[in-house]
Structures are given as structure tokens and as C-alpha cells.
C-alpha positions in Angstrom: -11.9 -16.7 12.2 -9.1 -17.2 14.5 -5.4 -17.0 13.1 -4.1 -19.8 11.4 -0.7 -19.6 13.2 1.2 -16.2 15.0 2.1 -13.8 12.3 5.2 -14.7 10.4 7.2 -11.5 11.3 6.8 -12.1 14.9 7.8 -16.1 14.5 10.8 -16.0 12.3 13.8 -13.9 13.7 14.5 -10.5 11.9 11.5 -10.4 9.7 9.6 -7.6 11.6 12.7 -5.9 12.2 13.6 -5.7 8.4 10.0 -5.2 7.1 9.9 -2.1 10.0 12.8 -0.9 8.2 11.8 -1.2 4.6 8.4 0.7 5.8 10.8 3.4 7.7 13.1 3.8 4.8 10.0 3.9 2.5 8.8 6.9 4.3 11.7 8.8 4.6 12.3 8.3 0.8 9.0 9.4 0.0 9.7 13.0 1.9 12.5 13.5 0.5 10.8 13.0 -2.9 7.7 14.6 -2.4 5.4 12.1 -2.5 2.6 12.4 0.1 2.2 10.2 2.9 -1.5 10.0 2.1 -0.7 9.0 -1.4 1.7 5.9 0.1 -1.3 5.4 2.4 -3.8 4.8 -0.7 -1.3 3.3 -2.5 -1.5 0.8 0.5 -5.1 0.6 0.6 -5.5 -0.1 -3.1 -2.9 -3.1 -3.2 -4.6 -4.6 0.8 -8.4 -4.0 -1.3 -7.2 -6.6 -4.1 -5.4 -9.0 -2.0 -7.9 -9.1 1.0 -6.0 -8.2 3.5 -8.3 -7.2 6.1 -5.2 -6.6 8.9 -3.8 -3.6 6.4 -7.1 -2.3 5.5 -7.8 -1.7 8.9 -4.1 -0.2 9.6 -3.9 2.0 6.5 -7.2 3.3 7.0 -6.2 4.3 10.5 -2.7 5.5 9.1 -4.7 7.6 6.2 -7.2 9.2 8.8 -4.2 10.4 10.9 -2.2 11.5 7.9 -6.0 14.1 7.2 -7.6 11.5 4.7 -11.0 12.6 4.2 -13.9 9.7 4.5 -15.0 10.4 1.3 -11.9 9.2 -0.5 -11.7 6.6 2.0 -14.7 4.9 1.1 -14.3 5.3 -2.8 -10.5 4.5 -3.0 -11.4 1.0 -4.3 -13.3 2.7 -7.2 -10.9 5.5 -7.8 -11.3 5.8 -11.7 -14.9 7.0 -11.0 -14.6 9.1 -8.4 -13.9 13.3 -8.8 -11.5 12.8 -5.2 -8.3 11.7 -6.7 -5.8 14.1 -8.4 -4.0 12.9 -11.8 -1.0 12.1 -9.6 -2.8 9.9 -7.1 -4.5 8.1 -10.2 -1.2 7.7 -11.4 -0.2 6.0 -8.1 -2.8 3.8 -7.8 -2.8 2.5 -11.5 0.8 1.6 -10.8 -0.2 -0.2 -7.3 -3.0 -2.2 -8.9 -0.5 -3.2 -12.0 2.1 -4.3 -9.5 -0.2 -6.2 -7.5 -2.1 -8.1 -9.9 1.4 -9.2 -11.9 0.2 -12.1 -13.4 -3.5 -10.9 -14.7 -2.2 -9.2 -17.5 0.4 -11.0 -20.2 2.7 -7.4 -19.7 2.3 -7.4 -16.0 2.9 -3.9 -15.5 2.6 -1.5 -19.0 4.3 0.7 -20.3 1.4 2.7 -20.8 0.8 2.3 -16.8 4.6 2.9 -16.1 4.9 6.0 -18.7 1.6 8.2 -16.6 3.0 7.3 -13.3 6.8 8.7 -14.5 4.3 12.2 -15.9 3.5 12.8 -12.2 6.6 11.2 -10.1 10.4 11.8 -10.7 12.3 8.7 -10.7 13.3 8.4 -7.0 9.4 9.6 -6.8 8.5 6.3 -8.7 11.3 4.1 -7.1 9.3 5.0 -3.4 6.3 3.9 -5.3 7.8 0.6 -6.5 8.9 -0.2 -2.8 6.0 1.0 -1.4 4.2 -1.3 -3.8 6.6 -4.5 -3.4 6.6 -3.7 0.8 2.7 -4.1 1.3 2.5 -6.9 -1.1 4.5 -8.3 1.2 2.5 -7.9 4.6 -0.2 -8.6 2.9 0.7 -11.9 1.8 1.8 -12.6 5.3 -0.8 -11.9 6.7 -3.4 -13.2 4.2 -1.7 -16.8 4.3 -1.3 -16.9 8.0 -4.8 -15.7 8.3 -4.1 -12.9 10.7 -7.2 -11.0 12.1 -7.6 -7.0 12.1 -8.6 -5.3 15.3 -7.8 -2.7 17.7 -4.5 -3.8 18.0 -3.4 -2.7 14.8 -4.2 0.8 16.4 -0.6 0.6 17.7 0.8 0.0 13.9 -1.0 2.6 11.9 1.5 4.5 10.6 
């Protein structure tokens, strides 16, 4: 299916520049916190499974592989809570991605219960990387999902 129209970021002055910088800022955070890149890359991949965002699937994936993802966690990421691959941390993570990106399927949005695991694993500039990792793919995916953008090659060139 071709796209619906160009990508919003690259159509609307300063958009691609300030999500770039949200993603860069993102990253640096999450070093100086010590939360893995491949944990921000599943993260990613958990919140572009549930929204259908095929342009981020294909990017993260990429991005994951580079930062030494193994296959097997790859292909089982979308069913995490049964696989032995994830550490209590990365479940942590990717409870806390799936709350914040399904907001309105649950009448408390994000628990407490969801919130309190995630703060056992990450410190809070740990979780506040999480939360804007969380809020920053929400957002390309959304772009990209309304826009109907198309994954490829090209998004060789993005994978982070």
C-alpha cells in the first residue's frame, strides 16, 4: 500500500528535527542511567507491535540487531511474559511500555502495580528515560501509522 501522503516529520517544518532530538536526548539519558540500549530497543518494539507500526518494527529490529539482540528474543518479544529471554528488568520495561501505550484499555491507564515493578529495577531518571522513550515512539508511530508510511530498506539509514 502506497503512503497516504509524505511523512509528517519531513512535511511540517521542525518536526524531524525535534523528534531527532527527543530520540538523541533519550539515548544519552539512558547511558547515563544505565539502562541498555537494547532494552530502549524492545521497549520500542513492544509499543510499534501494539500499534502496527510496521516502519518502526522494521527500524528497531534493525536498531536491536546492531545493538547484539539475539533472534531469539527478537522473534518472541511480542510474547515476552512467556518467554525464559527477558530478565526481571526488561519485563519490567516492557510492562510499563505496553501500559503506556494502550492508555485508554484499562480504567487506571497505567497501575501502580505496573509503575511500582518498573521503579524495583530502574532508578527514577532510569524510569523517566523509560517514560520518554515510551511517549517518543508512541509518537512516530502514530505518524507513521496515520500517514500510512511503508517500511523498507530505507529505514536501514534510521536504525538507530
Amino acid at each position: 500500500m502506497p503512503s497516504r501522503i509524505t511523512n509528517p516529520v519531513l512535511s511540517v517544518p521542525g518536526v524531524l528535527d525535534a523528534l531527532q532530538s527527543l530520540a538523541q536526548a533519550v539515548n544519552e539519558a539512558a547511558q547515563a542511567a544505565g539502562v541498555p540500549k537494547t532494552t530502549l530497543e524492545l521497549v520500542n518494539l513492544r509499543a510499534s507491535q501494539i500499534n502496527g507500526c510496521a516502519v518502526c518494527l522494521d527500524m528497531h529490529t534493525r536498531g536491536a540487531k546492531k545493538a547484539g539482540e539475539t533472534d531469539e528474543r527478537l522473534f518472541t518479544v511480542a510474547a515476552w511474559r512467556d518467554a525464559p529471554y527477558f530478565s526481571d528488568a526488561e519485563r519490567a520495561a516492557l510492562a510499563l511500555a505496553e501500559a503506556g501505550t494502550r492508555l485508554a484499555d484499562h480504567p487506571e491507564s497505567v497501575s501502580n502495580e505496573v509503575f511500582e515493578e518498573a521503579a524495583k529495577h530502574y532508578d527514577e531518571r532510569g524510569l523517566a528515560v523509560l517514560i520518554a522513550a515510551i511517549a517518543a515512539i508512541n509518537t512516530w508511530n502514530r505518524l507513521n501509522v496515520i500517514s500510512g508510511q511503508e517500511a523498507g530498506e530505507w529505514t536501514a539509514q534510521w536504525a538507530s
